[in-house]
N, C-alpha and C positions, 0 to 999 in steps of 0.2 A: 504493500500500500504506500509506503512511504517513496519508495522506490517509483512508483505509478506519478505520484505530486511533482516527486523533482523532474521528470521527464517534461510534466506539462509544463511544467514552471518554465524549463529551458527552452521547448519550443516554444513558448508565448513570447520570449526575450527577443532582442534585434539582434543582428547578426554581429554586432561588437558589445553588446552585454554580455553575448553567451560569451563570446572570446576570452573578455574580462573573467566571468566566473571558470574561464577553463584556465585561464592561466593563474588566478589565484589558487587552485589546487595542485598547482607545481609548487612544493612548501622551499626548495633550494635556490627560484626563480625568484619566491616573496621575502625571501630573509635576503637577495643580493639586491632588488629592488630598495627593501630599507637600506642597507651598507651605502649603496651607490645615491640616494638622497642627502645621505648623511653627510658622503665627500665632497658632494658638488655644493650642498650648500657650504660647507665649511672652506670649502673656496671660492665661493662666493660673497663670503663674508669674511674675507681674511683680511682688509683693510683695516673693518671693526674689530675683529678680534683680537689683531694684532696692537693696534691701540690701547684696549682694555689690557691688554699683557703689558703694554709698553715697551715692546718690542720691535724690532726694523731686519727686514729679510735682509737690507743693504748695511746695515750701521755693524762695522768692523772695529768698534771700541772693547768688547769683550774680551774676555781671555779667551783666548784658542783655547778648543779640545775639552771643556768643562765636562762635567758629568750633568746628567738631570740635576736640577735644580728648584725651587720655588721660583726665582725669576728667570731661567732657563730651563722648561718643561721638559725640554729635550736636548738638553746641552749644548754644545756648541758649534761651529766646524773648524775648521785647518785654520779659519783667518779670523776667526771671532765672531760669524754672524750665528745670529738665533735658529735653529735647525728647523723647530715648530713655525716660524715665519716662514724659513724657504719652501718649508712640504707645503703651506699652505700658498702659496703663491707659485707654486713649482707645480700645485696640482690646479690651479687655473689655465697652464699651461700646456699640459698635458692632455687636461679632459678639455680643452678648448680644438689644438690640433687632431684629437683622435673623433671628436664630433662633426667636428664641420667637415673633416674631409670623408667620412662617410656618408654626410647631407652634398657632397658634390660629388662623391663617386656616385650614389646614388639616382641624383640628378640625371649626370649623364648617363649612368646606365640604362636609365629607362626610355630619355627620348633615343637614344640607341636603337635597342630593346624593341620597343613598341611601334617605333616607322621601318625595323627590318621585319618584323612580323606582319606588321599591316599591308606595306607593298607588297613584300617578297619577291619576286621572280630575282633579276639580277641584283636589284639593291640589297636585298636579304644577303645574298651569295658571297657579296663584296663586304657588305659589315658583319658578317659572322665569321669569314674567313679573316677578317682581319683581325676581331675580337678573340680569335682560334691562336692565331702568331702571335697578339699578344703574352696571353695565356703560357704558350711557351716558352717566353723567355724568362730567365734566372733573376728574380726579380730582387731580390734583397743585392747580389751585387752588382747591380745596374745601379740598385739606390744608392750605392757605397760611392758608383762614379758620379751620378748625378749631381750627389751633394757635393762633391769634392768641387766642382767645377765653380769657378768664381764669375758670379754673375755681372759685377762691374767689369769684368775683360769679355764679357761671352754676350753680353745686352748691352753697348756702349750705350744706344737710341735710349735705354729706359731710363725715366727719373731719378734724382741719385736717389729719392727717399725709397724706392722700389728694390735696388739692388746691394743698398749697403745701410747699415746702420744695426741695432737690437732690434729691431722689429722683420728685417731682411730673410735671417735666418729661419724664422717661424712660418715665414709665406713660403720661401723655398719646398720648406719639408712637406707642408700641404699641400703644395703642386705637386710634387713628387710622388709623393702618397695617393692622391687620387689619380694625374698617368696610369700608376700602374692598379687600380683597385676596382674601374667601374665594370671589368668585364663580367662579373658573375650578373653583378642584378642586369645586364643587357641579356646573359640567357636565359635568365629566371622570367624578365618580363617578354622575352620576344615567345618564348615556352607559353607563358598564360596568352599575350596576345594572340600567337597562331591558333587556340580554343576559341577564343574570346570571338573573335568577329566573325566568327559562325554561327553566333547565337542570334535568337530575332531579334532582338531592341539594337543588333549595331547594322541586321539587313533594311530593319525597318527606318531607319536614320538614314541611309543610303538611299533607302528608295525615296524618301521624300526628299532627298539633293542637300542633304546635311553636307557638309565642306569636310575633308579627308579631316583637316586640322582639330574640328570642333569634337570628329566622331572620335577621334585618337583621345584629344584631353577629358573630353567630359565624360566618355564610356569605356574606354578601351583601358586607361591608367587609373582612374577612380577603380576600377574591379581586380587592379595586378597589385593593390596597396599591401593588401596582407604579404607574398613573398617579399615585397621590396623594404618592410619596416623589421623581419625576421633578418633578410639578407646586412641590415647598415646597422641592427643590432650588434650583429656578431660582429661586423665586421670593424666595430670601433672599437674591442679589443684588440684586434691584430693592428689597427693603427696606433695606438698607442705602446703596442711593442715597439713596432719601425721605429719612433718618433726615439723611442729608449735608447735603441740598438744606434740609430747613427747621433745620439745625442753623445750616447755613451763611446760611442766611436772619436768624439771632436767632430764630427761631420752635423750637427744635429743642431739645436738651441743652441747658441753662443752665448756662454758669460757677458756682463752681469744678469744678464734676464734668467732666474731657476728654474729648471724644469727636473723632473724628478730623471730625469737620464743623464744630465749632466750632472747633475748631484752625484750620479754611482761614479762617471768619472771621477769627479774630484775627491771619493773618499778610496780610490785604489790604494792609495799609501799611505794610507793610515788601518788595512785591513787587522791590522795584528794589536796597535795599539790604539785604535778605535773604532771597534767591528760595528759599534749601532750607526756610525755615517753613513756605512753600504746597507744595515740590515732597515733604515729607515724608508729611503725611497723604494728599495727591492719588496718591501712589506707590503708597500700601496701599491707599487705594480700591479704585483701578482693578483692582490684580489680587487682592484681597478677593473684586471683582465677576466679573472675567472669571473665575477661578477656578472659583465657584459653578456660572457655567453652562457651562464645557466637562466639569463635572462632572453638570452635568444632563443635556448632551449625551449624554457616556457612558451614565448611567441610562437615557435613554430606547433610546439603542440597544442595551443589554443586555436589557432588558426587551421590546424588539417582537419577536415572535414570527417574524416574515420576518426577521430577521436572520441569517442562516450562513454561520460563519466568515469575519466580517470583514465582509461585503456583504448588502447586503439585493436 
């Protein structure tokens, strides 16, 4: 009987309530959901909080290498700034580059995606085989070259505020990052597109002389939403590796602006006589990352259609 109620209950729902009640019984997706609220606000408020602390991510007056403290929560680094300033400011940085550049891989992947599916014949041919070679190439050392490359010798034409300064390095890595990142959601959505405009509400738009444009945005990408907010889920943990990986490299965020990747750099040597410099940013990483994808996890099982109550 009870079992009878909730059935109705969930057909009665729209088709993003029910998603909601499916992905709230992923219990590893709602505890990463809390975690990951808790980070971003706390980087969202690191100005504030940093104040109330009386603290500065930049202010090099301390003593290097403190241990926790009352007015150093989390001791110190190499040069005397506040550790708990830089994570909090280091992770505005981080969850800023791993967001936005799956809201742009994303982007492009779908108008990609959704006009190779919808024309298809040659155009399809041509953006899938190219989205294919993509795909193939070795993409982490590609990024290793990409960043390497100095963009005031390689862009002379671009404004100097575009090519150089703290702010330079943080657009680089997001260009780079989405380059190589938009090709899944283009087959995730060209896959639902080739379904999609077989169905009657995109013949019947057709047939009344709807414009390819209008039939593309208003019906053919409104219905490919679920893969494509699964696909930028996950994949903003794996951006925020990259972001780590060439930050951590020197290739990545440049000093003074913190990011929790260039943070691991700078606490290489100090691993032996000050192992919490590396275990601080490595801590957010990691569950920054797992985070992300037991939260994709969830999405995708709230969003597959064989999914009930609990099992697919």
């Amino acid at each position: 009987m009870v079992e009878n109620k909730t059935e109705v209950r969930e057909k009665s729902d729209g088709p993003l309530a029910l998603a909601w009640r499916r992905f709230l019984k992923h219990r590893l997706a709602r505890i990463s959901m809390g975690l990951l609220f808790v980070l971003v606000l706390s980087a969202l408020c690191a100005p504030w909080l940093t104040q109330i602390l009386g603290v500065s991510f930049h202010d090099t007056s301390a003593v290097k290498l403190l241990p926790p403290s009352l007015k150093h929560l989390l001791g110190t680094d190499d040069v005397g700034r506040d550790m708990l300033a830089r994570l909090l400011y280091g992770g505005q940085i981080s969850l800023t580059v791993g967001i936005i550049s799956a809201l742009m891989s994303a982007l492009i992947g779908t108008l990609i995606g959704a006009s190779a599916g919808y024309f298809g014949g040659a155009w399809d041919t041509v953006l899938m085989r190219f989205t294919d070679a993509m795909l193939s190439l070795p993409t982490l050392p590609l990024m290793i070259l990409l960043a390497a490359v100095d963009l005031e010798k390689a862009l002379p034409f671009l404004p100097h505020a575009f090519v150089s300064g703290n702010e330079a390095s943080m657009f680089k890595i997001m260009i780079i990052i989405v380059f190589f990142g938009w090709m899944s959601v283009a087959r995730l959505v060209r896959g639902s597109t080739l379904s999609l405009k077989e169905r009657e509400f995109v013949l019947a738009a057709n047939a009344v002389g709807v414009s390819n444009r209008k039939i593309i945005l208003r019906h053919i990408v409104p219905n490919c939403v679920a893969p494509i907010i699964v696909a930028s889920t996950l994949a903003v943990g794996g951006n925020i590796l990259y972001e780590s990986v060439l930050s951590f490299l020197g290739l990545g965020i440049q000093p003074p602006i913190p990011s929790w990747g260039n943070m691991l750099t700078n606490s290489q040597e100090y691993m032996r006589t000050a192992p919490l410099l590396a275990f601080y940013p490595g801590f957010l990483i990691l569950m920054t990352v797992v985070s992300f994808n037991f939260i994709g996890d969830g999405l995708r099982d709230a969003f597959d259609p064989r999914f009930v109550m609990g099992k697919k």
